[in-house]
MITOR-152176 format. One record per residue (C-alpha): x, y, z; residue in one letter. Coordinates in steps of 0.1 Angstrom, whole numbers, padded with zeros to 4 digits, always signed. Example, Ala and Ser with C-alpha at 12.3 -4.5 7.8 and 13.67 -1.06 7.14 Angstrom:
<pts>
+0123-0045+0078a +0137-0011+0071s 
</pts>
This chain:
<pts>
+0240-0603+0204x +0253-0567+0202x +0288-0561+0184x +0304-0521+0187x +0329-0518+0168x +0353-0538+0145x +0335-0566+0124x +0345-0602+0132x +0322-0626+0110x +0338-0638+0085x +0327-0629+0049x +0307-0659+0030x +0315-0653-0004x +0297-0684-0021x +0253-0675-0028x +0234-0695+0000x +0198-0681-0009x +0192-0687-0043x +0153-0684-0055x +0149-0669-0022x +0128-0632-0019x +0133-0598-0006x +0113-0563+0005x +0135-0534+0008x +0117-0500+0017x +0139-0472+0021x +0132-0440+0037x +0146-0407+0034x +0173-0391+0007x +0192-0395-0025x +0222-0415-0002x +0198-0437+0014x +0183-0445-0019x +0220-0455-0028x +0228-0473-0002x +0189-0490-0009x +0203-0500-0045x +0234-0518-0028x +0220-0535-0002x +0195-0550-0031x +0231-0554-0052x +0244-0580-0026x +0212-0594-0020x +0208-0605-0059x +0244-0614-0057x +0233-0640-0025x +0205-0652-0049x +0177-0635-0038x +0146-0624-0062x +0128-0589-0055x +0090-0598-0033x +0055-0583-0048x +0054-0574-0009x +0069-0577+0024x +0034-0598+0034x +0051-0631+0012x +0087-0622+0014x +0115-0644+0032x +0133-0614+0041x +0125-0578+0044x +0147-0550+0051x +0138-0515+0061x +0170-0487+0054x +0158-0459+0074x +0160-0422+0076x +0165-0400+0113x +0164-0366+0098x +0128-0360+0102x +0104-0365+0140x +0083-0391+0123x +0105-0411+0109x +0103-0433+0142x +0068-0436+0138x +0071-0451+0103x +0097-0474+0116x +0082-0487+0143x +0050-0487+0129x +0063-0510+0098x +0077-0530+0121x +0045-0535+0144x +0028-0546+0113x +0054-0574+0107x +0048-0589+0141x +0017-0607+0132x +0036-0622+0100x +0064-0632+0118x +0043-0650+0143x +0030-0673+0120x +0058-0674+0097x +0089-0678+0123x +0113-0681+0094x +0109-0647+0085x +0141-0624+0085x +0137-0587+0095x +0164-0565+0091x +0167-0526+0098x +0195-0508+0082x +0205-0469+0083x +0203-0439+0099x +0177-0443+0126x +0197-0478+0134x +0230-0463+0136x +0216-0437+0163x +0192-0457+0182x +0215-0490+0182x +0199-0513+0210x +0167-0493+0211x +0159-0512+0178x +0159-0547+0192x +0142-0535+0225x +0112-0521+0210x +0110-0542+0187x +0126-0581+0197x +0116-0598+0168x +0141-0581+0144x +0170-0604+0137x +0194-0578+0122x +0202-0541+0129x +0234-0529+0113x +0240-0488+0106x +0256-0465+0082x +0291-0478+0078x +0284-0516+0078x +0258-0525+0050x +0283-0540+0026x +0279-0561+0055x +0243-0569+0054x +0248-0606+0039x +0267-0623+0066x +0248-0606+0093x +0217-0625+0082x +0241-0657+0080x +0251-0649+0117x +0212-0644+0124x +0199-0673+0106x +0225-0697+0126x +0229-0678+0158x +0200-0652+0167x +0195-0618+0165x +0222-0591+0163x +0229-0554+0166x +0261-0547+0146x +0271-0508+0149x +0301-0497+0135x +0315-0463+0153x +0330-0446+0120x +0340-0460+0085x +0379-0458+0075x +0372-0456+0037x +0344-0455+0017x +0329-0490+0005x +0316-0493-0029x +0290-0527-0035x +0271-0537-0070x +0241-0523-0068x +0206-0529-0083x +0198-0497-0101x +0162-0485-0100x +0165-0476-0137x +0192-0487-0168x +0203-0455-0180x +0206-0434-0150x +0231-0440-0118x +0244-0423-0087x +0276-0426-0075x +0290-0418-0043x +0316-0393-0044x +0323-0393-0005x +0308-0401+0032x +0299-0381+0062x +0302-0343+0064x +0323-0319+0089x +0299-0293+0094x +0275-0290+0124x +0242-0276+0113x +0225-0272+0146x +0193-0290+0135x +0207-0320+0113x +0222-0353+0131x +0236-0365+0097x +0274-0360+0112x +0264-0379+0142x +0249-0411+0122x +0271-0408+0085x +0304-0396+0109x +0332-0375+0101x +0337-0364+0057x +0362-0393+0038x +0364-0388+0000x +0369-0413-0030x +0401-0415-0049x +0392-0392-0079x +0403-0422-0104x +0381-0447-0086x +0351-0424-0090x +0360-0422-0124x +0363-0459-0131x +0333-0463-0115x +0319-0439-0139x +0335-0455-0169x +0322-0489-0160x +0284-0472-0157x +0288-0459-0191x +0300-0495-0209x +0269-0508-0191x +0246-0481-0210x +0241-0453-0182x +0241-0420-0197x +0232-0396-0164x +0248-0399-0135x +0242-0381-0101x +0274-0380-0080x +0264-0380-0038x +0278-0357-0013x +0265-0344+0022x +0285-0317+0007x +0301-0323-0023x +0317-0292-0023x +0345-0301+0001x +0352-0331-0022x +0385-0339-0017x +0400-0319+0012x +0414-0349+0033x +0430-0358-0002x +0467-0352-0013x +0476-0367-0048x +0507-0353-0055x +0506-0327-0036x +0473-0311-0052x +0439-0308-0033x +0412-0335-0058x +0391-0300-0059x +0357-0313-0072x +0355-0289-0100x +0382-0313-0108x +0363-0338-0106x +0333-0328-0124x +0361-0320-0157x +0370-0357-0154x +0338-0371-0150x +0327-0350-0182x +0357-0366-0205x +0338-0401-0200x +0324-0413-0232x +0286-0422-0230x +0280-0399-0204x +0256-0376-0215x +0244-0358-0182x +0259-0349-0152x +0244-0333-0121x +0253-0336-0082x +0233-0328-0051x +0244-0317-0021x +0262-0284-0020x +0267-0263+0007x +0267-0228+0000x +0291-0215+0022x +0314-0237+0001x +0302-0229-0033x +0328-0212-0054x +0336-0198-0087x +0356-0224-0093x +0329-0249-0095x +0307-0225-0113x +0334-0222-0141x +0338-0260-0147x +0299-0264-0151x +0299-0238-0174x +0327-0256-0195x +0320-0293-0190x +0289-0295-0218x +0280-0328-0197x +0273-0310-0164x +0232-0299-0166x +0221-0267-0157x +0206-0272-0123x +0219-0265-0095x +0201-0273-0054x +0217-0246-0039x +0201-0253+0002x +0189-0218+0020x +0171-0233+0051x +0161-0195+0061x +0165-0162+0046x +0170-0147+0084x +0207-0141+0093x +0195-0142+0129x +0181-0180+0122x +0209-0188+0100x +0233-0183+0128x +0213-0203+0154x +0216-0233+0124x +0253-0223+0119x +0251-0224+0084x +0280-0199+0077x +0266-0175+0059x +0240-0145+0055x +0209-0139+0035x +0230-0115+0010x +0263-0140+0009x +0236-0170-0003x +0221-0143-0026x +0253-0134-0042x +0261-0173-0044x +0229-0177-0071x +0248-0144-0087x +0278-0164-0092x +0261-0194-0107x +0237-0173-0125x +0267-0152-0145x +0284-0189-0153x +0253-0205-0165x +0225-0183-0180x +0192-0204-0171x +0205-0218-0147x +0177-0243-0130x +0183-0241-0094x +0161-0259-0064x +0164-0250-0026x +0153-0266+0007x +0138-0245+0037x +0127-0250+0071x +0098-0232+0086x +0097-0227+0120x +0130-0235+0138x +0135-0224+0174x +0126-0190+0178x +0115-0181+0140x +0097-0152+0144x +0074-0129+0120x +0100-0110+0111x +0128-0137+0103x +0098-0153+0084x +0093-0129+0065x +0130-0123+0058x +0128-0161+0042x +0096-0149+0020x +0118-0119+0006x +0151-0143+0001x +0126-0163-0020x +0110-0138-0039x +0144-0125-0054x +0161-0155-0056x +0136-0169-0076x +0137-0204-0073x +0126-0234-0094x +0114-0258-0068x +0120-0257-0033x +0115-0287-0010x +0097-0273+0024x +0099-0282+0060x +0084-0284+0092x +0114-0281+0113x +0111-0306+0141x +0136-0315+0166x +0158-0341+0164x +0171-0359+0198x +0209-0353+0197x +0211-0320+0176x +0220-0287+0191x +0184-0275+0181x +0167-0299+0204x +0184-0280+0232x +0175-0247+0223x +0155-0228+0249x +0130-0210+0223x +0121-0241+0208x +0082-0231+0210x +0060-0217+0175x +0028-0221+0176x +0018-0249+0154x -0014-0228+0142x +0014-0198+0132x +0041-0227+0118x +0011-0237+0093x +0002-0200+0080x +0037-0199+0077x +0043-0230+0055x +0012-0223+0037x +0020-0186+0026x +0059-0198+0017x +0046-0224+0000x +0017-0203-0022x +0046-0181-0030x +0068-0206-0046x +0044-0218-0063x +0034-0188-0081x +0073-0182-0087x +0078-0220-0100x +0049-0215-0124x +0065-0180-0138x +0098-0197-0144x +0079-0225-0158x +0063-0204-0186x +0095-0186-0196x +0098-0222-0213x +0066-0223-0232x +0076-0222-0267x +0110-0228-0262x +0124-0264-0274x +0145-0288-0246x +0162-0317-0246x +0141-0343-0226x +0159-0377-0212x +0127-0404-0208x +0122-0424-0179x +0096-0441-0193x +0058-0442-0193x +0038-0414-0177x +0024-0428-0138x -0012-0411-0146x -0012-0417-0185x +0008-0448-0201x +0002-0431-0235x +0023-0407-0223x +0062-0405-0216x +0076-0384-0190x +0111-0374-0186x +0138-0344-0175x +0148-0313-0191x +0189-0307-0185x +0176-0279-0154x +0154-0315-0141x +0123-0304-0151x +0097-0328-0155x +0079-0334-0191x +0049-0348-0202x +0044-0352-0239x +0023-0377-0259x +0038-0409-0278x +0055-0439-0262x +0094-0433-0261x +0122-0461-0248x +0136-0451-0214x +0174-0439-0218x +0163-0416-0245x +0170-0382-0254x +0147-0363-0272x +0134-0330-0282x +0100-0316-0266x +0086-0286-0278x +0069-0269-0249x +0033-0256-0250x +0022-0255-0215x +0034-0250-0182x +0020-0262-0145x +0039-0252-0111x +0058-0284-0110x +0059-0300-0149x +0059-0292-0184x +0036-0302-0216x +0049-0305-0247x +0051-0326-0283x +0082-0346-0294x +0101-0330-0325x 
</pts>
């Protein structure tokens, strides 16, 4: 059965599968990891136990990512895999949540007919009395066309001391090689006292960082009047920051065409709000940048970093790119590799562009680079910051951070790893609770971590 549009199963609110387990994979970004920890909320709330792997569980549940060209493979490829255990083990539930759902609705079920549940973006507080429907009735395809508010569930944190919160849905711009509008819809914003609650109630349960989510944070609160007064999020960020137990703050995803003094300002003056800022160029190449319709130029992002820089001296700030987008050619390539060099970033998260069915990019005529000439391209951007991530690395040696542990290092357990305020990674020797803060005094310095001992 496919539903479009308005739910109409009714809510169970009473557990049905207690002692029963779950598999949740998620693929993609911070929202869908989110969205990953609620879906796990309601299933723990329904009685349901985490699985040691999707091969025994009683349900498994993939939330999925569209943004990049193989995320259909993975998908599909998962879901191939599952066929054999659902043969023998009818009983089985498979459900497939997210982005890739919400744009390939029916596609789902028809390449793949022995998933019971495919819901999208704006429906997975919804997620529990689909598989009721399933389990009674058969499979079904529930796609909602828009959400009219943005739906907060209890979710099953990854870690105790650390949170993300959701700030608002969707995004109004129209980047011409991202289909996030088309599956996440048009930009609605949280009451700035919800958030704040929310926030509040995270703190009394011992989190001490929290992340808040955005497709673009920085038009928080535009389709908001309370009082008469636009909820600007540097407003936000100020309240957030008067929450007692809250130690950290950051926030991911700005847009820069959006990123004003105003915001800079109340990061330098909330002491909660770290100094880290992902700051998203895509291409240093005013020619490319208009083809993405990003809204700026290589100088305007450039005097952006300024901005931040003056509010917050050492000032950590990452960056995403995308190498080879329709009609990249040397020279806007190289345009990107002189952005880089003076804008001197931390990290940068790198990209293959590749085109999305439904974006403006997929229609461009010049879609054609080499893949031989993409490659040398990603490799000499990618050498670059490198060698500028390791400089800004060692300005650190020597100097003395504040670390909050996430627990044991993954390559050495009699090591703890953790993040600087700017979210660098540290490595230092002794075993350390997570949820801690600590000093580390730095001594060495790799591309991507640091080395230290605790004071």
């Amino acid at each position: 059965m496919t539903l479009i549009g308005m739910p109409q199963i009714r809510e169970r609110r009473t557990p049905t599968r207690t002692g029963r387990t779950y598999h949740l994979r998620t693929f993609g970004c911070q929202m869908n990891v989110h969205d990953s920890e609620g879906i796990a909320g309601l299933l723990e709330a329904d009685g349901m136990v985490p699985a040691t792997d999707a091969d025994t569980a009683d349900l498994v549940v993939f939330n999925t990512c569209c943004i990049r060209e193989n995320a259909d493979d993975k998908l599909y490829g998962s879901l191939g895999s599952l066929k054999r255990i659902k043969d023998e083990r009818p009983e089985l539930l498979i459900a497939v949540g997210g982005c890739l759902a919400q744009k390939d609705r029916n596609l789902v079920q028809d390449r793949a007919p022995w998933v019971d549940v495919v819901f999208g973006t704006h429906n997975l507080s919804r997620v529990v009395s689909l598989l009721d429907y399933a389990e009674e009735w058969g499979p079904i395809t529930e796609i909602l066309e828009e959400s009219e508010s943005v739906t907060v569930v209890p979710a099953k944190r990854e870690v105790d001391h650390s949170a993300w919160v959701t700030i608002m849905i969707g995004c109004n711009n129209s980047c011409t090689f991202c289909i996030v509008p088309s599956v996440r819809g048009a930009e609605i914003s949280r009451r700035p006292g919800d958030i704040v609650r929310e926030v509040q109630d995270l703190a009394a349960d011992g989190v001490v960082e929290v992340t808040l989510l955005g497709q673009n944070v920085n038009s928080y609160g535009r389709d908001l009047e309370l009082g008469g007064h636009k909820a600007l999020f540097a407003d936000l960020l100020r309240r957030v920051g008067e929450v007692d137990g809250i130690e950290r703050i950051r926030y991911t995803s700005p847009h820069p065409k959006d990123f004003k003094a105003d915001v800079a300002l109340a990061m330098a003056e909330t002491e909660a709000v770290c100094e880290q800022l992902h700051m998203p160029l895509q291409s240093g190449s005013d020619r490319i940048l208009s083809a993405m319709h990003r809204g700026y130029t290589a100088e305007r992002f450039l005097a952006k970093l300024d901005l931040a820089r003056q509010h917050l001296p050492g000032l950590a700030i990452s960056t995403d790119i995308i190498v080879g987008f329709p009609g990249e050619s040397e020279a806007d390539f190289q345009a990107t590799l002189d952005v880089v060099a003076v804008a001197r970033f931390d990290s940068a998260f790198t990209f293959i562009y590749s085109p999305r069915p439904g974006t403006a990019a997929a229609e461009m005529v010049d879609q054609f680079v080499a893949p031989e000439v993409i490659q040398d391209r990603y490799q000499r951007l990618t050498e670059l910051q490198t060698s500028i991530g390791l400089e800004r690395n060692q300005e650190l040696v020597g100097a003395t951070v504040e670390v909050l542990v996430d627990g044991p290092s993954k390559t050495d357990p009699t090591k703890s790893s953790g993040r600087t305020r700017g979210n660098k990674l540290v490595h230092f020797p002794g075993e350390v609770a997570p949820g801690s803060l600590v000093n580390v005094r730095i001594d060495r310095a790799a591309p991507h971590f640091l080395i230290g001992d605790r004071l």
